[in-house]
C-alpha positions as CSV (number, residue, x, y, z in Angstrom):
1,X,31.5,-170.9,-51.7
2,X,29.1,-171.2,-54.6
3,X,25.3,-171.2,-54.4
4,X,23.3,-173.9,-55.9
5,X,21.3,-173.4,-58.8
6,X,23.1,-170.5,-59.4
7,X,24.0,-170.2,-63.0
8,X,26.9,-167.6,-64.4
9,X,25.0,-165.3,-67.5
10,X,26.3,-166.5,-70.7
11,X,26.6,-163.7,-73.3
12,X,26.0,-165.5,-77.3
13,X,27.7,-163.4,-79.5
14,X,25.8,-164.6,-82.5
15,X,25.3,-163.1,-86.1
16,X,25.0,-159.1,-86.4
17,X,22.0,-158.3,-88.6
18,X,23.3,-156.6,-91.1
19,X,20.8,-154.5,-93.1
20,X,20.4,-153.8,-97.3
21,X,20.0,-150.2,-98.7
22,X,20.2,-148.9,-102.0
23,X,20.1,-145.4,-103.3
24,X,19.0,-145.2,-107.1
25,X,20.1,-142.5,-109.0
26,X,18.5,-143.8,-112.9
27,X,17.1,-140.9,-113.8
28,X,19.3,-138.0,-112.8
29,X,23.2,-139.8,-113.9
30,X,21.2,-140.5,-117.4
31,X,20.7,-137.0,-117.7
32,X,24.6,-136.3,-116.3
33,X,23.0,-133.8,-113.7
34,X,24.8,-135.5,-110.7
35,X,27.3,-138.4,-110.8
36,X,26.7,-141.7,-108.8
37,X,30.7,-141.7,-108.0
38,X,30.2,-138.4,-106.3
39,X,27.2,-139.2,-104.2
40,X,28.7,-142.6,-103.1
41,X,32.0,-140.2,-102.3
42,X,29.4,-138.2,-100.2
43,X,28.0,-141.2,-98.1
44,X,31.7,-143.0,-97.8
45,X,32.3,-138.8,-95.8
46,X,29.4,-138.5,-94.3
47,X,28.0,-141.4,-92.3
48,X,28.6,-141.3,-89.1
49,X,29.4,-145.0,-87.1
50,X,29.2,-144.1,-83.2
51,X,28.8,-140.5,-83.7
52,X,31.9,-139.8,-85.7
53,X,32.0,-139.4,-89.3
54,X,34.9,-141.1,-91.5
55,X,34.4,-144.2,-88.7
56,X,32.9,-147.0,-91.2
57,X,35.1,-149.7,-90.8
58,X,33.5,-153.1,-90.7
59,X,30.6,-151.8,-89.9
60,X,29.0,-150.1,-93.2
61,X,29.8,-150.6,-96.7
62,X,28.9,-148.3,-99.5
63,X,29.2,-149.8,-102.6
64,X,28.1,-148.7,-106.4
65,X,26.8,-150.7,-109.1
66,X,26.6,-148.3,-112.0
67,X,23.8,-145.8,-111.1
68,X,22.4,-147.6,-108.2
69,X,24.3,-147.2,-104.6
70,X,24.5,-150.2,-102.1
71,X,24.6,-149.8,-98.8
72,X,25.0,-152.6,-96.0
73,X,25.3,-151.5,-92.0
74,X,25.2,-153.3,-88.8
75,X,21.6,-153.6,-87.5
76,X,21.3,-149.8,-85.5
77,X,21.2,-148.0,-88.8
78,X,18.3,-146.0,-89.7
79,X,17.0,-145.7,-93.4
80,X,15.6,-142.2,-93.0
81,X,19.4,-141.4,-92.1
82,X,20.6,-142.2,-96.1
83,X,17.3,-139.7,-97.0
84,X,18.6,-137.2,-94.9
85,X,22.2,-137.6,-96.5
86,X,20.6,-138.0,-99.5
87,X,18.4,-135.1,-99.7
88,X,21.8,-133.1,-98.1
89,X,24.1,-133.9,-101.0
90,X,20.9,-132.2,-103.4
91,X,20.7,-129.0,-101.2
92,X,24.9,-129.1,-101.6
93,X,24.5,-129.7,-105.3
94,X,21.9,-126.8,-105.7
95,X,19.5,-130.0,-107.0
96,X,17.0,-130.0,-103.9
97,X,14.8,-127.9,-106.4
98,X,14.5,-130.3,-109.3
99,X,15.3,-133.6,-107.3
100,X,13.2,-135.4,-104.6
101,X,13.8,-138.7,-102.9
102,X,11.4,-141.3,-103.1
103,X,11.3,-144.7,-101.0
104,X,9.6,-146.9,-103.7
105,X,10.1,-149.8,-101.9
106,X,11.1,-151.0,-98.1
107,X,14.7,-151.3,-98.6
108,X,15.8,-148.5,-101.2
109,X,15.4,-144.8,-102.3
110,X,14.8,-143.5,-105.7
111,X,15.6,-140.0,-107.0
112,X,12.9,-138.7,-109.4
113,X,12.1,-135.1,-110.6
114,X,9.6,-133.3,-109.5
115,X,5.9,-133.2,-112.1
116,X,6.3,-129.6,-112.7
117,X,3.7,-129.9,-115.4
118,X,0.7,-131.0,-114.1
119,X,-1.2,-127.9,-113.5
120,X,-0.7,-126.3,-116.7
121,X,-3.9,-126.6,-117.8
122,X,-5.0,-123.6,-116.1
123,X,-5.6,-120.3,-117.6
């Protein structure tokens, strides 16, 4: 016997949000210090979808458009995550000491050198 009034819960599965990154790597792959190809390698290893890595799928896509890096996830995916990869692919490539990662924007990251000579004024 049903209830009155008593309305079953209707689950919409609408639209995921799916959510723009990019990496740009200008500077450093004009200089041939690092490679676009082998950082978008290192993301396409690294992320991890449900807490395994190699486990994209559908989900994320990392794509490259000559020095810049694209990435598009489903909505729980964290920007600070591609800094972290990002700043871990420098420390792998002995960079981390020349390159820093910059958000100049909302949606992307930059990698720019560090201004080594702004205090050489001093003597």
């Amino acid at each position: 016997m049903a209830i009155k009034g008593l309305k079953r819960k209707v689950v919409h599965k609408g639209k995921k949000q799916m959510l723009k990154f990019t990496v740009d790597c200008q500077q450093p792959s004009d200089d041939t210090i690092i490679t676009p190809a082998d950082l978008e390698k290192f993301f396409k290893e690294r992320i991890k979808v449900d807490g395994k890595t190699g486990n994209l799928g559908e989900r994320v896509t990392v794509s490259r458009d000559k020095a810049k890096i694209q990435i598009s996830a489903e909505a729980p995916f964290s920007k600070r995550y591609l800094k972290y990869l990002s700043k871990k692919y420098l420390k792998k490539q002995q960079l981390r000491d020349f390159l820093r990662v910059v958000a100049p924007n909302k949606t992307s990251y930059e990698l720019r050198y560090f201004n080594i000579n702004e205090d050489n004024d001093e003597d």
